[in-house]
MOPAC internal coordinates of N, CA, C and O (Angstrom, degrees):
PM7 1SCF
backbone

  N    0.0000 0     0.00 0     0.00 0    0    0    0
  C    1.4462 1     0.00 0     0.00 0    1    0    0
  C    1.5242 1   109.56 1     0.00 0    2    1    0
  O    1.2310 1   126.53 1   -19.56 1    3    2    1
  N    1.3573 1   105.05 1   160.44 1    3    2    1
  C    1.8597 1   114.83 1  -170.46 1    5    3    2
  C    1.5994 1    92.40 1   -87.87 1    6    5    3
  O    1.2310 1   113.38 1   -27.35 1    7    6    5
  N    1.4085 1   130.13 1   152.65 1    7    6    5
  C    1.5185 1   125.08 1   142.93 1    9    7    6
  C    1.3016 1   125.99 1   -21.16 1   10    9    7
  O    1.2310 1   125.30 1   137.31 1   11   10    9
  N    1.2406 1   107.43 1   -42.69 1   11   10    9
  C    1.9089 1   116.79 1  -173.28 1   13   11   10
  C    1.7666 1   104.97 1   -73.39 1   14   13   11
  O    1.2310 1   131.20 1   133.09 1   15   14   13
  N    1.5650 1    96.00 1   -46.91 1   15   14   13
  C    1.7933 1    96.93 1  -169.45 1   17   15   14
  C    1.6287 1   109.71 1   -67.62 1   18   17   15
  O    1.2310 1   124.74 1   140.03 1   19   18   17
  N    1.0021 1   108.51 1   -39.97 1   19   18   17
  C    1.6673 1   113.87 1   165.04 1   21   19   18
  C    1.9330 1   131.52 1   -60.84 1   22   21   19
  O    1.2310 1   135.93 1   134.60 1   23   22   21
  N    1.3317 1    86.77 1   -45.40 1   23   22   21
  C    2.2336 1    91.11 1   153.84 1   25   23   22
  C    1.5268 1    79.74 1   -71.16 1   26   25   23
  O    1.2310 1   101.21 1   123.72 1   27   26   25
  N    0.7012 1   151.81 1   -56.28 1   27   26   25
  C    1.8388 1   116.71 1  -151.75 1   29   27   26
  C    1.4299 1   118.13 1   -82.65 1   30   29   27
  O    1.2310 1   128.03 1   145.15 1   31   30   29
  N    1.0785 1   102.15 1   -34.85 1   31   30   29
  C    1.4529 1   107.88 1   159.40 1   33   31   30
  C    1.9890 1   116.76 1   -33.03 1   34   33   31
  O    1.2310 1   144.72 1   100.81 1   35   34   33
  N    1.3388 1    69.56 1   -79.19 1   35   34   33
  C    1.8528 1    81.47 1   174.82 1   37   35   34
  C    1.2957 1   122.87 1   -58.92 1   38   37   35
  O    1.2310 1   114.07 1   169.47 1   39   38   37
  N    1.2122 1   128.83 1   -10.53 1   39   38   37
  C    1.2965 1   149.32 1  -127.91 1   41   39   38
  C    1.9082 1    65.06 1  -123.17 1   42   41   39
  O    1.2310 1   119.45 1    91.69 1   43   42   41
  N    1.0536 1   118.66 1   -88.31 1   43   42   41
  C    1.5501 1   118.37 1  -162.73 1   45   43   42
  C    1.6399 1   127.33 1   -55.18 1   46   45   43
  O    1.2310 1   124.54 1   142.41 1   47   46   45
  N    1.4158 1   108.89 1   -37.59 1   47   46   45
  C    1.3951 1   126.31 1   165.65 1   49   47   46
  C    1.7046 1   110.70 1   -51.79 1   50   49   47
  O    1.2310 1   125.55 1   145.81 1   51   50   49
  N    2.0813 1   106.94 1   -34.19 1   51   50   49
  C    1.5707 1    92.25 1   178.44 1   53   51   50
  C    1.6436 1   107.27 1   -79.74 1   54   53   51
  O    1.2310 1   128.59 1   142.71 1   55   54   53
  N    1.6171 1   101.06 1   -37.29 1   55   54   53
  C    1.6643 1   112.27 1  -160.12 1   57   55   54
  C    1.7791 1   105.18 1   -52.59 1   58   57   55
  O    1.2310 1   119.85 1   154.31 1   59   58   57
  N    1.8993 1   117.89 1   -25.69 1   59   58   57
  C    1.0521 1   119.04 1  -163.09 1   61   59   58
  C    2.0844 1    95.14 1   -90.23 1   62   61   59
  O    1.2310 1   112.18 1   144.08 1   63   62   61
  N    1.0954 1   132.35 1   -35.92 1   63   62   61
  C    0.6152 1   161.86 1   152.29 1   65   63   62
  C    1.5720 1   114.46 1   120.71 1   66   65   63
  O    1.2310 1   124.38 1  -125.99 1   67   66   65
  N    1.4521 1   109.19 1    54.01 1   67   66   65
  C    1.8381 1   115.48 1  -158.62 1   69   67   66
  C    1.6483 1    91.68 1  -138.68 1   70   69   67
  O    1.2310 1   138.22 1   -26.59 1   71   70   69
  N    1.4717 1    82.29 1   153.41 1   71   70   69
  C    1.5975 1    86.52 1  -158.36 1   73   71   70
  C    1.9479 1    92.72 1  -116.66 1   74   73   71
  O    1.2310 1   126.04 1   -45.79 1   75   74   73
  N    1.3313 1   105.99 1   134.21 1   75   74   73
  C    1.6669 1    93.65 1  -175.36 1   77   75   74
  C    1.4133 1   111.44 1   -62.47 1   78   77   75
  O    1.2310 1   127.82 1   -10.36 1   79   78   77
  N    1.3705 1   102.54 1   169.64 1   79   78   77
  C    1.3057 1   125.97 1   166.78 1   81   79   78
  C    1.6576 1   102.93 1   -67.99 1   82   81   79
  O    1.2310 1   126.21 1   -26.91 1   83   82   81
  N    1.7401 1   105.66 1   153.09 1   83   82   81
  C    1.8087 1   110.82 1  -156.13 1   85   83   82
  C    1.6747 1   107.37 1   -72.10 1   86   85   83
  O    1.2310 1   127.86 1   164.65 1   87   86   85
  N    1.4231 1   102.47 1   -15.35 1   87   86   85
  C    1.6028 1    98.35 1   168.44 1   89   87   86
  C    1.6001 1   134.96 1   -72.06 1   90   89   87
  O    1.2310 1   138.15 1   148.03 1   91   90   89
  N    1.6860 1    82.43 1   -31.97 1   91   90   89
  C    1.3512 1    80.72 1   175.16 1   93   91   90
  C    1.5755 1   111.82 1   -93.84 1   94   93   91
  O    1.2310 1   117.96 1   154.28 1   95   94   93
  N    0.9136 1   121.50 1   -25.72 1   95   94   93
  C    2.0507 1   110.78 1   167.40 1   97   95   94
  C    1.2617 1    92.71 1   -50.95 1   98   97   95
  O    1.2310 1   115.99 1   104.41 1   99   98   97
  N    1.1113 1   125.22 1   -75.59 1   99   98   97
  C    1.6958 1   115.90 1  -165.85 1  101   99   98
  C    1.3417 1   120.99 1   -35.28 1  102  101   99
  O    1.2310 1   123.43 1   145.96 1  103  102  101
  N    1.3637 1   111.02 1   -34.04 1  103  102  101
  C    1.5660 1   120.88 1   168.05 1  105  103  102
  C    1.6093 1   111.89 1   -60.44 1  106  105  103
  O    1.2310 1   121.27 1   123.60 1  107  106  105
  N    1.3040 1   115.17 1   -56.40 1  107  106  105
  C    1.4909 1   129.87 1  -152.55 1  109  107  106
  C    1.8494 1    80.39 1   -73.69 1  110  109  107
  O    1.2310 1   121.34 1   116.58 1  111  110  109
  N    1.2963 1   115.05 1   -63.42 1  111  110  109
  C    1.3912 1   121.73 1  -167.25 1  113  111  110
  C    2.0759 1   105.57 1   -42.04 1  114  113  111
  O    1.2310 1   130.23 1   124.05 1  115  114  113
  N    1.3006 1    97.87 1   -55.95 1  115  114  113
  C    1.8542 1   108.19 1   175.85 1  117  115  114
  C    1.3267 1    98.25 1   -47.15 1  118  117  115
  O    1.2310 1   113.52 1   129.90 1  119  118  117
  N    1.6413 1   129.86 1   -50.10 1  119  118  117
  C    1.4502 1   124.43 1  -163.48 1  121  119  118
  C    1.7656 1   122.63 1   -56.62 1  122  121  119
  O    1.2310 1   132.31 1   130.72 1  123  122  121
  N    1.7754 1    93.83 1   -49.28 1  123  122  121
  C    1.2556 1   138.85 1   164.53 1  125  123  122
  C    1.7976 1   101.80 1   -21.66 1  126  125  123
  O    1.2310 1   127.95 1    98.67 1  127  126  125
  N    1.4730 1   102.29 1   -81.33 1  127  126  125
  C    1.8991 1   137.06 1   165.22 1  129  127  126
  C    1.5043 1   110.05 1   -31.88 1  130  129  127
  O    1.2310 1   122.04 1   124.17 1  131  130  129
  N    1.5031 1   113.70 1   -55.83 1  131  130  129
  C    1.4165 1   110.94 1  -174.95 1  133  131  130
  C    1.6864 1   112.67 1   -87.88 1  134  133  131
  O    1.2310 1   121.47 1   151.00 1  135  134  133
  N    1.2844 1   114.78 1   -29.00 1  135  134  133
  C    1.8850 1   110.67 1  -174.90 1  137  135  134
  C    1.3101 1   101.73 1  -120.74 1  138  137  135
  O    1.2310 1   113.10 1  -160.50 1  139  138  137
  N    1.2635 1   130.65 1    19.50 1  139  138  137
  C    1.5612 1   129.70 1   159.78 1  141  139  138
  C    1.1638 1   113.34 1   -54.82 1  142  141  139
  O    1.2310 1   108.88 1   143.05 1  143  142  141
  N    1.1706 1   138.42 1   -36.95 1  143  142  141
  C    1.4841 1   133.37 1   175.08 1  145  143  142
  C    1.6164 1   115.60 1   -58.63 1  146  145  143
  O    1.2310 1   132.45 1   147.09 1  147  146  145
  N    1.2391 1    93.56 1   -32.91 1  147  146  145
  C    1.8349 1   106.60 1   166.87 1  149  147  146
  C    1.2789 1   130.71 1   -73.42 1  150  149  147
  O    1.2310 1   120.39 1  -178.88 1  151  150  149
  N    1.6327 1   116.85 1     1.12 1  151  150  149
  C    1.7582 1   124.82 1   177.86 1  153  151  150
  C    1.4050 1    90.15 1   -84.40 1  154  153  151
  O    1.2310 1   136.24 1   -31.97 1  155  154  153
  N    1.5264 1    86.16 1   148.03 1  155  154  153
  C    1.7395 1   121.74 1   156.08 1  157  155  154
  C    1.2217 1   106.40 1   -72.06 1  158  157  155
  O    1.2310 1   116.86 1    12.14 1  159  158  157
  N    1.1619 1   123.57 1  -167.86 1  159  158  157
  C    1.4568 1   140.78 1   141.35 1  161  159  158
  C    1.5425 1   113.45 1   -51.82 1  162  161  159
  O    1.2310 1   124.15 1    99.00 1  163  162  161
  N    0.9410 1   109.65 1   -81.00 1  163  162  161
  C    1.6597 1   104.73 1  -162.93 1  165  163  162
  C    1.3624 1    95.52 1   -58.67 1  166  165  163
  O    1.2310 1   104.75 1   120.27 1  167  166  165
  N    1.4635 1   145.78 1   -59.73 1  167  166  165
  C    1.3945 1   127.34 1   174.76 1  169  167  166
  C    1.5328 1   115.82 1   -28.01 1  170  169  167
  O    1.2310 1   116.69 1   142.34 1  171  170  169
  N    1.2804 1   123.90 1   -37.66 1  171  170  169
  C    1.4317 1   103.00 1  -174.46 1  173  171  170
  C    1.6189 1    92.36 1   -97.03 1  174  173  171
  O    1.2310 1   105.52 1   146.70 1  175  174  173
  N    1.2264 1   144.43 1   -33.30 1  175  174  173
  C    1.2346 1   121.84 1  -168.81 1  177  175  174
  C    1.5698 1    99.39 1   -69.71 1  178  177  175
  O    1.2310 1   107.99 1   162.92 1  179  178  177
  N    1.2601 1   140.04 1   -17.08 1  179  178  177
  C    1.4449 1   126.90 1   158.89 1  181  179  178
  C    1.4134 1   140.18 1   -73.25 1  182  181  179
  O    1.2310 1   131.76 1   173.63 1  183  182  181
  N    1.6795 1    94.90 1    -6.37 1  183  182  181
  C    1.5153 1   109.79 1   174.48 1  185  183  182
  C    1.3259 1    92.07 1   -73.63 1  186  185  183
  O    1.2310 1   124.19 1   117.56 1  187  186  185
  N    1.5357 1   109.56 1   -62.44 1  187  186  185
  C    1.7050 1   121.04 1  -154.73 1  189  187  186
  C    1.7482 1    88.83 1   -59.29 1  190  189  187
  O    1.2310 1   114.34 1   125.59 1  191  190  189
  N    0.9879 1   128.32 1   -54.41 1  191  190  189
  C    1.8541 1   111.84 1  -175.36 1  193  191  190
  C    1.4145 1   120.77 1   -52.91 1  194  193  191
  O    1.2310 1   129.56 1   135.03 1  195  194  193
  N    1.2427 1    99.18 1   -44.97 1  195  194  193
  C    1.8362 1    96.34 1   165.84 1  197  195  194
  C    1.5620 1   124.80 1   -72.52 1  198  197  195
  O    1.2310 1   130.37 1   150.50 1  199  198  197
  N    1.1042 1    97.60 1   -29.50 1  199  198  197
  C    1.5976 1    98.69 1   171.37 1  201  199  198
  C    1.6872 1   123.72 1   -52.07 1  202  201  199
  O    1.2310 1   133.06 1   146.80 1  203  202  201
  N    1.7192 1    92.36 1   -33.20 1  203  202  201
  C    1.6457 1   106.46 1  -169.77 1  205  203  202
  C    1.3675 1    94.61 1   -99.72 1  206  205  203
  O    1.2310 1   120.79 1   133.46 1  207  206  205
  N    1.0634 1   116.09 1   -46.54 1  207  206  205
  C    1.9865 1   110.08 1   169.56 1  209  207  206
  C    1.4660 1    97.90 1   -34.70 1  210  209  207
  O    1.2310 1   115.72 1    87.25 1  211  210  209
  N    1.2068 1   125.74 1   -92.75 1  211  210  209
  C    1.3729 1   128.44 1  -158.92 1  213  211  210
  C    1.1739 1   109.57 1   -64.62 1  214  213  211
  O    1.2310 1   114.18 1   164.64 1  215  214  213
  N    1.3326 1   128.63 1   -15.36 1  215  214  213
  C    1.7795 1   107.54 1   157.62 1  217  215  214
  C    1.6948 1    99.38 1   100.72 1  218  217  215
  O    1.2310 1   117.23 1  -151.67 1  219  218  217
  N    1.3348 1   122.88 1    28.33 1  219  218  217
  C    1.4429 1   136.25 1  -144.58 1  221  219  218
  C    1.9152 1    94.70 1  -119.51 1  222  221  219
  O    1.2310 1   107.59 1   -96.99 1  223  222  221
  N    0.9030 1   140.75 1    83.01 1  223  222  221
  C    1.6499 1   143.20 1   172.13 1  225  223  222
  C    1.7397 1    83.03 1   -64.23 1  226  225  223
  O    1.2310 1   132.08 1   -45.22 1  227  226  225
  N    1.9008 1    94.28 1   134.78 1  227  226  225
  C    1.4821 1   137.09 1  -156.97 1  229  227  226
  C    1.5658 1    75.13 1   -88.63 1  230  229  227
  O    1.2310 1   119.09 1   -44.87 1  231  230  229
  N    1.3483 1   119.33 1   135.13 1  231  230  229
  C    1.3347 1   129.15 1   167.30 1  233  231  230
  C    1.7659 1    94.08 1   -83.66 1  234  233  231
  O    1.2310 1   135.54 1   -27.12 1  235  234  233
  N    1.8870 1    87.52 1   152.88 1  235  234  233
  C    1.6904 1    86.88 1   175.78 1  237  235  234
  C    1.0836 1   130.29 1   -43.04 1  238  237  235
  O    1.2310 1   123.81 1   127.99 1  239  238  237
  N    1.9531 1   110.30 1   -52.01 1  239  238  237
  C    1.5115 1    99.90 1   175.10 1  241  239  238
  C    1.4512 1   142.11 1   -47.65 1  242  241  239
  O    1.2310 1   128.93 1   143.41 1  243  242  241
  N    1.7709 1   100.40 1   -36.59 1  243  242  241
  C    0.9640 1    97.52 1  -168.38 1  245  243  242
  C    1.4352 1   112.07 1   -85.09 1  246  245  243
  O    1.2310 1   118.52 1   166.70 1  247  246  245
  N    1.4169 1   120.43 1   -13.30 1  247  246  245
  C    1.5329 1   137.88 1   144.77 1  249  247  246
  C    1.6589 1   108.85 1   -27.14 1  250  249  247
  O    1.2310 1   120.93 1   107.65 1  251  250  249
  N    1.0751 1   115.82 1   -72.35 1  251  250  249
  C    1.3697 1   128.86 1  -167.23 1  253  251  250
  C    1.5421 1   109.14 1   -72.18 1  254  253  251
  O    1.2310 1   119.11 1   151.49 1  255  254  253
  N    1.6750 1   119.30 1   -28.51 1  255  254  253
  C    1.3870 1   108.76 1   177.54 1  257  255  254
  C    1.7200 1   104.83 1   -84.87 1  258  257  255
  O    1.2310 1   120.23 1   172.82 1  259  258  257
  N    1.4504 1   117.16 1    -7.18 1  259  258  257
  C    1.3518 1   107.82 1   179.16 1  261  259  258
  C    1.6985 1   122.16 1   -99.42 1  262  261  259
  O    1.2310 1   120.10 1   180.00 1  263  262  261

C-alpha cells in the first residue's frame, strides 16, 4: 500500500466508526512500519486521528516509524 491508501484506510474505519477485525490492523499497522517514511504531514496527522477515534494505542513500531 501507498502512504495515502493506508491514511485512508484508517481514515474510513474511524469516519464509519468500526474498528477492524485484529488481522487486518495488524496488516494496516505492518503497512504503516514499512512506507511510513513515505507520509506527508496530513497522512500522519490522519493516522494519529484515527488512531484516537477508534481508541487504538500506536504500537511501538509504528510509534517509532512515525
Amino acid at each position: 500500500m501507498k502512504p495515502q491508501e493506508i491514511a485512508n484506510s484508517l481514515w474510513s474505519f474511524a469516519q464509519l466508526a468500526r474498528s477492524s477485525g485484529p488481522e487486518a490492523r495488524a496488516a494496516l499497522e505492518a503497512a504503516v512500519v514499512r512506507v511510513g517514511f513515505g507520509m506527508n504531514a496530513q497522512d500522519v496527522a490522519i493516522l494519529f486521528w484515527a488512531f484516537a477515534t477508534l481508541g487504538w494505542e500506536l504500537s511501538s513500531e509504528v510509534r517509532a516509524t512515525l
